[in-house]
VOBA-1610 file (N, C-alpha, C; in pm, whole numbers, padded with zeros to 5 digits, always signed):
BEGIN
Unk-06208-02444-10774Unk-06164-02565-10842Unk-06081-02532-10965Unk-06072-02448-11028Unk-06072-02371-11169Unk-05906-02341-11097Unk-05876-02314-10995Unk-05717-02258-10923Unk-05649-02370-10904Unk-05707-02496-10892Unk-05588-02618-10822Unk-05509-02641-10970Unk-05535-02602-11099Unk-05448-02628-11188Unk-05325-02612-11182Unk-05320-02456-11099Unk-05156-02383-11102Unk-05085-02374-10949Unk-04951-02368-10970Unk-04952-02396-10878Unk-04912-02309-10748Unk-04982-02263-10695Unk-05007-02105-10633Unk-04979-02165-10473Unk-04875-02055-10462Unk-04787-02048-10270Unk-04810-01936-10234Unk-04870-01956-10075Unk-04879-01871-10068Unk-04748-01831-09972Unk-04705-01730-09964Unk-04546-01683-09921Unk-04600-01501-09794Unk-04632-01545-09687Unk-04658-01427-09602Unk-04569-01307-09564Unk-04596-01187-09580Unk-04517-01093-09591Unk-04448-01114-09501Unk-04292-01034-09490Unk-04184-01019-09357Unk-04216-00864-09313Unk-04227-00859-09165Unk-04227-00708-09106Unk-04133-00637-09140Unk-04134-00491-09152Unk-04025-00444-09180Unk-03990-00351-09058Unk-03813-00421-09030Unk-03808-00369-08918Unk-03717-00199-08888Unk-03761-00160-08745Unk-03726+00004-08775Unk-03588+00056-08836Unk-03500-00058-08821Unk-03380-00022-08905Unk-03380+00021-09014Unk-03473-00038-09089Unk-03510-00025-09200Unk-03530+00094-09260Unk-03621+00168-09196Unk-03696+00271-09184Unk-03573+00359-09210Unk-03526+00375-09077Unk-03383+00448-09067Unk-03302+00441-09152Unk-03251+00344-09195Unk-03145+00309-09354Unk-03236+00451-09437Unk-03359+00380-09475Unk-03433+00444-09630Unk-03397+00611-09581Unk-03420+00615-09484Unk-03434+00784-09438Unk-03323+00834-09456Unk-03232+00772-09452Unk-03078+00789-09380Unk-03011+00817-09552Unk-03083+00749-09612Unk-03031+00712-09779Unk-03113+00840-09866Unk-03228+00930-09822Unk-03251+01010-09869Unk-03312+01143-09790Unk-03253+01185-09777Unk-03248+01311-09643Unk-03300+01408-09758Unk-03421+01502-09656Unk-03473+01599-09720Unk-03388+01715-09764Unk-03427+01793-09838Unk-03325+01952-09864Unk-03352+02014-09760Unk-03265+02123-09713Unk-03287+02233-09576Unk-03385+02293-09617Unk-03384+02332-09693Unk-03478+02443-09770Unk-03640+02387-09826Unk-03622+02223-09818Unk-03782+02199-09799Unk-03857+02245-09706Unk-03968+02309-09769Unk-04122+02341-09717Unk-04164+02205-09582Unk-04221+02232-09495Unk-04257+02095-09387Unk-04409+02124-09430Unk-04436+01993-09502Unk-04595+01953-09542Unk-04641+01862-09465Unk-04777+01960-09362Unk-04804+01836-09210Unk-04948+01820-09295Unk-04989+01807-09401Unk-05113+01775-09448Unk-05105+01553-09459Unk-05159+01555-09373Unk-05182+01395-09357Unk-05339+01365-09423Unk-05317+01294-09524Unk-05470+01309-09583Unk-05489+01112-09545Unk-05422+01050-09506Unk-05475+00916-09454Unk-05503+00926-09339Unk-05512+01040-09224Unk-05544+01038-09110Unk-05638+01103-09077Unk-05746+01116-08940Unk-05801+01164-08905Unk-05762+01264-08800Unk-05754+01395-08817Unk-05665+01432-08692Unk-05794+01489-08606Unk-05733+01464-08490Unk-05857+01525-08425Unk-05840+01667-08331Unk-05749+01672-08293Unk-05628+01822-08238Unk-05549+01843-08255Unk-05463+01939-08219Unk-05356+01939-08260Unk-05284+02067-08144Unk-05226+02049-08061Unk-05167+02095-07938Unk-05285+02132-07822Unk-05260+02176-07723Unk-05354+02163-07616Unk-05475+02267-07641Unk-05555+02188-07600Unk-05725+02261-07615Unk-05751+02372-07500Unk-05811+02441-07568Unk-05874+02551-07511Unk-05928+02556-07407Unk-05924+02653-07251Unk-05982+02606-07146Unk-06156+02602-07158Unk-06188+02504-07117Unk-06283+02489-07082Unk-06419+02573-07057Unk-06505+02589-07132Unk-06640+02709-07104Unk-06739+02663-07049Unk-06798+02774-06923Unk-06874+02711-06860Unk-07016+02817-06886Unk-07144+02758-06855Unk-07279+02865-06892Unk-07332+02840-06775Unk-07413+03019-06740Unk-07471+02995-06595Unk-07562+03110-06643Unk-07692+03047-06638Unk-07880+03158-06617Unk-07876+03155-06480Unk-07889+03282-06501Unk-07964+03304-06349Unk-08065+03434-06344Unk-08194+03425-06298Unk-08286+03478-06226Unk-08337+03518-06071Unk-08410+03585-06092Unk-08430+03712-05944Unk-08578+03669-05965Unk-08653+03641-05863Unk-08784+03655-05861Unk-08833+03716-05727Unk-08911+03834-05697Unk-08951+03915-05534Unk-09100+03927-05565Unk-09164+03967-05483Unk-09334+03949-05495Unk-09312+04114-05368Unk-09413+04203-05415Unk-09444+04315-05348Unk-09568+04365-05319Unk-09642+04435-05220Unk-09763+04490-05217Unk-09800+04606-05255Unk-09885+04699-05293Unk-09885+04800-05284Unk-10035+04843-05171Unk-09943+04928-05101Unk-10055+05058-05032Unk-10151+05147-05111Unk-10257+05127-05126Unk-10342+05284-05191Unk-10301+05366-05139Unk-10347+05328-04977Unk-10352+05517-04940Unk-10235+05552-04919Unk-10095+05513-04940Unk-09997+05638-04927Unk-09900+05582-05085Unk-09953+05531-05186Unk-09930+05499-05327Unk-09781+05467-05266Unk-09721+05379-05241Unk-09624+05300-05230Unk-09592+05146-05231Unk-09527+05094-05257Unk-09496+04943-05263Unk-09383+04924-05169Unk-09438+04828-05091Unk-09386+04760-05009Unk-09320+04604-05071Unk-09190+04596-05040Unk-09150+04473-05091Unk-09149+04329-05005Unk-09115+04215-05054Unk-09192+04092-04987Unk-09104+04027-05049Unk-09148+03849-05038Unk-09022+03786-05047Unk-08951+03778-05176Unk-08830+03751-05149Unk-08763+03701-05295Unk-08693+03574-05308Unk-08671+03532-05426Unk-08585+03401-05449Unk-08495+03429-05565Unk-08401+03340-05554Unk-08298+03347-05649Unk-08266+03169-05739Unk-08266+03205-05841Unk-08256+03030-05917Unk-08128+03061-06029Unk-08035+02937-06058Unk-07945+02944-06111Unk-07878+02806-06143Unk-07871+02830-06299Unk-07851+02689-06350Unk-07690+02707-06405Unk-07588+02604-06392Unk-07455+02620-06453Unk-07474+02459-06527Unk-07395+02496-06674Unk-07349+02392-06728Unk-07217+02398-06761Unk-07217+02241-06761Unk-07035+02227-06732Unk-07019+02249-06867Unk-06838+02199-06908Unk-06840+02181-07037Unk-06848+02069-07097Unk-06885+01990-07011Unk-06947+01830-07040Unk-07084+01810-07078Unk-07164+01901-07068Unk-07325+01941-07098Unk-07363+01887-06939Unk-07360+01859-06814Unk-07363+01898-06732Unk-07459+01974-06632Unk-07569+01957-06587Unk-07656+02064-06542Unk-07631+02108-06384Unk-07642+02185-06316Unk-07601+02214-06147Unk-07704+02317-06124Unk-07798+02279-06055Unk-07962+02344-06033Unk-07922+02405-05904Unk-07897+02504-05862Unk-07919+02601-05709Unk-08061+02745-05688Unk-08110+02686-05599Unk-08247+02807-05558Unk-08182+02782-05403Unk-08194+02969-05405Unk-08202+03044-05261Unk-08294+03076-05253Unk-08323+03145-05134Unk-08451+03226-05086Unk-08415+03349-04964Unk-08396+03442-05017Unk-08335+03562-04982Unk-08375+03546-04875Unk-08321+03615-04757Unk-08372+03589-04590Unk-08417+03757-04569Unk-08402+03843-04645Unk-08461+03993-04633Unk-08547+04025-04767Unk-08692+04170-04761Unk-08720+04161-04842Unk-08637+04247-04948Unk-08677+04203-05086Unk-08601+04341-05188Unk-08681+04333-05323Unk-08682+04450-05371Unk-08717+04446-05523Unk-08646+04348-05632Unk-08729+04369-05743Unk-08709+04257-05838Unk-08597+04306-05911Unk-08502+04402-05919Unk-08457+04439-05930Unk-08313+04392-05887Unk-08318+04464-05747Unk-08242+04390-05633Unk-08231+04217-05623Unk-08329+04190-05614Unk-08357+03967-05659Unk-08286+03980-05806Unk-08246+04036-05942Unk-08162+04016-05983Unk-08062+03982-05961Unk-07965+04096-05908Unk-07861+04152-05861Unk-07805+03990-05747Unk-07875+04007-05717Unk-07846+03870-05617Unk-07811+03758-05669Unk-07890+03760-05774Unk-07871+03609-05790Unk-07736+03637-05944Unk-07740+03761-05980Unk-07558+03723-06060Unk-07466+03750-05938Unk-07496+03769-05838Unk-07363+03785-05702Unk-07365+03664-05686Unk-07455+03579-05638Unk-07500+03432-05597Unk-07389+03391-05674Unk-07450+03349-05789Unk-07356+03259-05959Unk-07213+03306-05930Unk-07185+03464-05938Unk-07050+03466-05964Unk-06972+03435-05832Unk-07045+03452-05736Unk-06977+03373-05569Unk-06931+03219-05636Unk-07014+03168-05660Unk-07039+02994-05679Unk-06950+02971-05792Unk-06889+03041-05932Unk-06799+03061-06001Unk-06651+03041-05942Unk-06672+03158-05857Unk-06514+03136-05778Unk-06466+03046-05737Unk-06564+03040-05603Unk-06546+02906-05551Unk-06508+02786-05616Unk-06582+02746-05731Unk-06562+02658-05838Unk-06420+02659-05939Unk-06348+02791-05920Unk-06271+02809-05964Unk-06260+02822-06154Unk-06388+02851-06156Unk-06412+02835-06269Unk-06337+02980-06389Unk-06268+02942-06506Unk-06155+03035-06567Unk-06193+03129-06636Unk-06329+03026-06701Unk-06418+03110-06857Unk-06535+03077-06797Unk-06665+03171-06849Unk-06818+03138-06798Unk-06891+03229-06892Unk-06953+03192-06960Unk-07096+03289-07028Unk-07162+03298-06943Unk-07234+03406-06882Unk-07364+03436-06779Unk-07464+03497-06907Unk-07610+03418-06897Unk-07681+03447-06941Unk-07865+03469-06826Unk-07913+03613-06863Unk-07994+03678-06824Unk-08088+03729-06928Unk-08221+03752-06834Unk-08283+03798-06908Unk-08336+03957-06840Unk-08299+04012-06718Unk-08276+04138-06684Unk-08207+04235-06804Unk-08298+04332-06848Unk-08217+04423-06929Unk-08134+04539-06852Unk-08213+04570-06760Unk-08122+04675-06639Unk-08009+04603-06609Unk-07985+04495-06534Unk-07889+04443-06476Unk-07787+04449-06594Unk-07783+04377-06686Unk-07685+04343-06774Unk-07627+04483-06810Unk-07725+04535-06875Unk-07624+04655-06958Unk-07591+04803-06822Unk-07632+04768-06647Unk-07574+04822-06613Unk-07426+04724-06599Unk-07438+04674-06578Unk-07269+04586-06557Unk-07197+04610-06716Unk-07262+04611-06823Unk-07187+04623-06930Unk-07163+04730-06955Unk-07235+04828-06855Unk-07151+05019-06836Unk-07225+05093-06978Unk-07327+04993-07036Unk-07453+05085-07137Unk-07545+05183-07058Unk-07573+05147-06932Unk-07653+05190-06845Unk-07663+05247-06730Unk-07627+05355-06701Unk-07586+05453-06590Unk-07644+05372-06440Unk-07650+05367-06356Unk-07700+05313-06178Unk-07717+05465-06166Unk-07893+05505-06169Unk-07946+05573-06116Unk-07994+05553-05981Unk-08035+05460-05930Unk-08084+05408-05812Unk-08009+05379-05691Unk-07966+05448-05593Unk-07857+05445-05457Unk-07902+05325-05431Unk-07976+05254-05378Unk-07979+05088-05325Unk-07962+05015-05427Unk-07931+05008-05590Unk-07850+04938-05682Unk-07735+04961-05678Unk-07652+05070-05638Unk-07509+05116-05663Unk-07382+04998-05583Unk-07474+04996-05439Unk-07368+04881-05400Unk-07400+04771-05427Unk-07477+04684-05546Unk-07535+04596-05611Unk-07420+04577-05710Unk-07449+04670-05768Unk-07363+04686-05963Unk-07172+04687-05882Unk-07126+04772-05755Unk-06974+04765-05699Unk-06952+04680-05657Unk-06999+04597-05609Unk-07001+04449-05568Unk-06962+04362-05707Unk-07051+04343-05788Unk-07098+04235-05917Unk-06939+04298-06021Unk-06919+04438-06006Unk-06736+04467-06079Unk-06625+04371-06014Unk-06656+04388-05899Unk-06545+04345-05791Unk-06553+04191-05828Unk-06675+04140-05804Unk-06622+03981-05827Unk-06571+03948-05981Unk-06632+04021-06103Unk-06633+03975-06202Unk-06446+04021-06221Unk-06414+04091-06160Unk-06263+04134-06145Unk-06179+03982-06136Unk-06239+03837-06053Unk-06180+03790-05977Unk-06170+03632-06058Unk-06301+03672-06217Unk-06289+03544-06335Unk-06200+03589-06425Unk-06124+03519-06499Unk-06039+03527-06585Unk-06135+03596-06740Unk-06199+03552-06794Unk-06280+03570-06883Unk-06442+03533-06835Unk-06525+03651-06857Unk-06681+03622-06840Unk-06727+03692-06898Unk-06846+03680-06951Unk-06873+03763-07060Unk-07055+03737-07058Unk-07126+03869-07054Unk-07244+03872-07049Unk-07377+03877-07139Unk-07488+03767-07165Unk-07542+03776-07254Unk-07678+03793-07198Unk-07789+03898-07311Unk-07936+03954-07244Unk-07997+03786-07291Unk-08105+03744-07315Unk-08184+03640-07355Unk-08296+03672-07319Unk-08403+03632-07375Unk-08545+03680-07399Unk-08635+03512-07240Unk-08703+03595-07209Unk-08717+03530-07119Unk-08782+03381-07118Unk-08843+03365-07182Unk-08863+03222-07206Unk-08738+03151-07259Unk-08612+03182-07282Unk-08526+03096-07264Unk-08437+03084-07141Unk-08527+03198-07049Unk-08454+03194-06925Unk-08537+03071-06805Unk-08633+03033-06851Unk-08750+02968-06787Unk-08733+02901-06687Unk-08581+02821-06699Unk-08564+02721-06617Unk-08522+02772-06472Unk-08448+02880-06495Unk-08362+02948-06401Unk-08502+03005-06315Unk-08569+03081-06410Unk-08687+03186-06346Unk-08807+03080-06284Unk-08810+02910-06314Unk-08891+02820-06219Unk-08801+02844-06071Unk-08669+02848-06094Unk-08622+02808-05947Unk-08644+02913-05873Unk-08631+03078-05960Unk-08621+03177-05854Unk-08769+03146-05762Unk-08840+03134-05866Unk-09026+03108-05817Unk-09028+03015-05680Unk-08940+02927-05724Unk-08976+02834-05626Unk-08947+02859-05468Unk-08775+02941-05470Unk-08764+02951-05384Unk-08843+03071-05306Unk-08910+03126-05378Unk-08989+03278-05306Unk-09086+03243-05251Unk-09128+03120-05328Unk-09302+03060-05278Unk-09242+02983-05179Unk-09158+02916-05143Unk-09140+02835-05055Unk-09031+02871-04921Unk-08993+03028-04944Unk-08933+03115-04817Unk-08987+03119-04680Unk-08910+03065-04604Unk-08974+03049-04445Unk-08886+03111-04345Unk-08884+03211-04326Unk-08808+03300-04211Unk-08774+03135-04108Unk-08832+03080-04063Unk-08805+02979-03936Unk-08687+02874-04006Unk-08680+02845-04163Unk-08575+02722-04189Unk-08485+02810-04249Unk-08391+02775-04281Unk-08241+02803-04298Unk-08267+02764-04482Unk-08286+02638-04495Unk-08301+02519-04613Unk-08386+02495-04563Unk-08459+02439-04706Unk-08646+02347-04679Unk-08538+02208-04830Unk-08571+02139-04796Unk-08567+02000-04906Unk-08630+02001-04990Unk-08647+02010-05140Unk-08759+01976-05168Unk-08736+01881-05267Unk-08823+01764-05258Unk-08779+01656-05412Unk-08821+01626-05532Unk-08754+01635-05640Unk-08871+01659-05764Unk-08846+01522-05813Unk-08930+01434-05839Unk-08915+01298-05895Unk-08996+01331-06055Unk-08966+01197-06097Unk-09052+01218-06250Unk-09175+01097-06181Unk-09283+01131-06288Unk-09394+01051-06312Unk-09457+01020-06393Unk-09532+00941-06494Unk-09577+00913-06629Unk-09693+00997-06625Unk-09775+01009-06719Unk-09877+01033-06759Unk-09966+00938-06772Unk-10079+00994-06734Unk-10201+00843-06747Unk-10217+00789-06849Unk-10174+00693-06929Unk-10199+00608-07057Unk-10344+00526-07035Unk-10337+00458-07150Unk-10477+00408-07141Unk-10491+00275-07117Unk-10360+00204-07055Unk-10319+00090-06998Unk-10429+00116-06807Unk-10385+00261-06781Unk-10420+00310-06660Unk-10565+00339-06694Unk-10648+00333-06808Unk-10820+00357-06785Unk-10841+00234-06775Unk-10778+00109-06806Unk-10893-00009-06855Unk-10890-00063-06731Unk-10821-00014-06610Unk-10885-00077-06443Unk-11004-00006-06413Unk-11066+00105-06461Unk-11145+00207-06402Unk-11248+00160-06467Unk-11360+00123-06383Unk-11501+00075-06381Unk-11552+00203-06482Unk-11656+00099-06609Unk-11759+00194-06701Unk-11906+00223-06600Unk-11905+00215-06521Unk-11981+00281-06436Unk-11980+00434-06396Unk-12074+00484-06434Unk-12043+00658-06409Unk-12053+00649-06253Unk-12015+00758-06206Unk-11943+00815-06099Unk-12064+00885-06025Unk-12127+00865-05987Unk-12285+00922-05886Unk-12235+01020-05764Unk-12304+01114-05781Unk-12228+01223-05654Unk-12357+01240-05545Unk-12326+01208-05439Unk-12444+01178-05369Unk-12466+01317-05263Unk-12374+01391-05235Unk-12426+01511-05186Unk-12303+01604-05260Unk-12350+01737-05228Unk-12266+01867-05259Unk-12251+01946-05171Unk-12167+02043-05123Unk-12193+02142-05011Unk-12091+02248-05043Unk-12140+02379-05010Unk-12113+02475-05075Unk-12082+02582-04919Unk-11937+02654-04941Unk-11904+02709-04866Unk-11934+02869-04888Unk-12019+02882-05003Unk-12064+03051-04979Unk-12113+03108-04860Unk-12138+03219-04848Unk-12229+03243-04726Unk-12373+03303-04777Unk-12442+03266-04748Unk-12613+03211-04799Unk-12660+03338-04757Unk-12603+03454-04671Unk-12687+03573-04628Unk-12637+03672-04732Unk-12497+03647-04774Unk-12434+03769-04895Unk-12462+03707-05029Unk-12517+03678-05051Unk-12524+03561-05185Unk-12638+03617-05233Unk-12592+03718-05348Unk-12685+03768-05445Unk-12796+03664-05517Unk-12774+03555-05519Unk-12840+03467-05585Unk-13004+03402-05479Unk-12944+03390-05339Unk-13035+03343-05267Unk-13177+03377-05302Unk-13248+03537-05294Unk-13336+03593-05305Unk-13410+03509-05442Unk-13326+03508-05553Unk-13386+03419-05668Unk-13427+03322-05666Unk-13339+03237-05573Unk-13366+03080-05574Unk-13520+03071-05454Unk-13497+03158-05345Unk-13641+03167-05295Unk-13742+03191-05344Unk-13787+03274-05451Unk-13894+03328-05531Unk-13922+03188-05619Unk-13813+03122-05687Unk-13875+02996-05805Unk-13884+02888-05698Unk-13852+02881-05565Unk-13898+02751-05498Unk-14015+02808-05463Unk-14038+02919-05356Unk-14132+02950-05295Unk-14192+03027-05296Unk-14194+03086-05437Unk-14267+03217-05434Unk-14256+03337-05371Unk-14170+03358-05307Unk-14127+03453-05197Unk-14074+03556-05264Unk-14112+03682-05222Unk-14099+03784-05349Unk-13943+03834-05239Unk-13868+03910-05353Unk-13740+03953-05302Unk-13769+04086-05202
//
């Protein structure tokens, strides 16, 4: 109310058009010899020419299960699996478990499963890749710290040169094994679940809650009465029997 005294217009700015622009520029042209100052402090820049290719991360684990013989002190080897996780550079997860179709040392179930990854690399066409392990043999033999004493590793480690020949940049890191965990569930899985007769087995992992206490208040406060028991020992080897006869029946051992 205090404003209707005077007498105030309002008059809306005119665009200014690119001619304009051009004139002012045109009317004061820089020196040759000016410095080019790209410091834009009203902007946010967020790049500035093309980004870097793309990095990709891949764990992978070896898991084999073996027996040993007493009487001729040797180990016999048994199944193995291989598990291997890649992330994109989108954060990205890509879960693969094999299950070796021959047996081999844990060693060898390494070896496999960075041949596995770096097969699945190629294919993928992938440019850059961190491989991360938690094998200390494997790694620092591929990183040439570690001599291949072992003739059934040698065409393991000539193989794993040859492909890594075939990524543009890859580069190998050790990791302590609980950060390998995820990778070393899959090798597990697939070893426990190896079947000479299937090729592939399916398997589906869904999520499920935990029992809250929404889920006790249907469950009757009535205790739970167990009306028989039965016991699969065998009652003739059962160190205990002889005892339990003597305090029922007196029956001396």
């Amino acid at each position: 109310m205090i404003l209707l005294q005077f007498e105030i217009t309002f008059t809306p700015l005119r665009a200014v058009k690119g001619q304009a622009v051009a004139d002012f520029l045109a009317a004061h042209p820089l020196p040759a010899d000016s410095p080019l100052n790209d410091d834009l402090p009203d902007e946010q820049i967020m790049s500035l020419g093309e980004s870097s290719e793309a990095i990709w991360e891949l764990y992978f684990d070896g898991a084999a299960s073996s027996c040993r013989i007493a009487t001729q002190q040797s180990v016999i080897p048994g199944k193995a699996g291989v598990g291997l996780i890649f992330i994109t550079p989108e954060k990205g997860m890509m879960h693969f478990s094999y299950h070796l179709s021959e047996p081999c040392t844990n060693n060898e179930a390494e070896y496999e499963a960075l041949i596995t990854g770096l097969e699945l690399a190629i294919l993928m066409e992938i440019k850059e890749i961190k491989i991360f392990g938690d094998s200390q043999l494997v790694i620092n033999q591929v990183a040439g710290t570690y001599k291949v004493l072992n003739p059934n590793l040698l065409r393991y480690h000539q193989y794993t040169l040859h492909l890594l020949e075939q990524i543009p940049i890859a580069t190998l890191y050790r990791v302590p094994r609980g950060s390998n965990s995820a990778a070393d569930a899959l090798a597990k899985l697939a070893k426990e679940f190896a079947c000479p007769e299937e090729d592939s087995i399916l398997i589906e992992i869904q999520g499920r809650k935990t029992l809250s206490l929404i889920d006790l208040e249907h469950i009757s406060k009535t205790p739970l009465q167990i009306l028989s028991a039965s016991s699969t020992i065998d009652e003739e080897g059962d160190w205990r029997r002889p005892l339990v006869d003597y305090l029922k029946e007196g029956k001396l051992p």
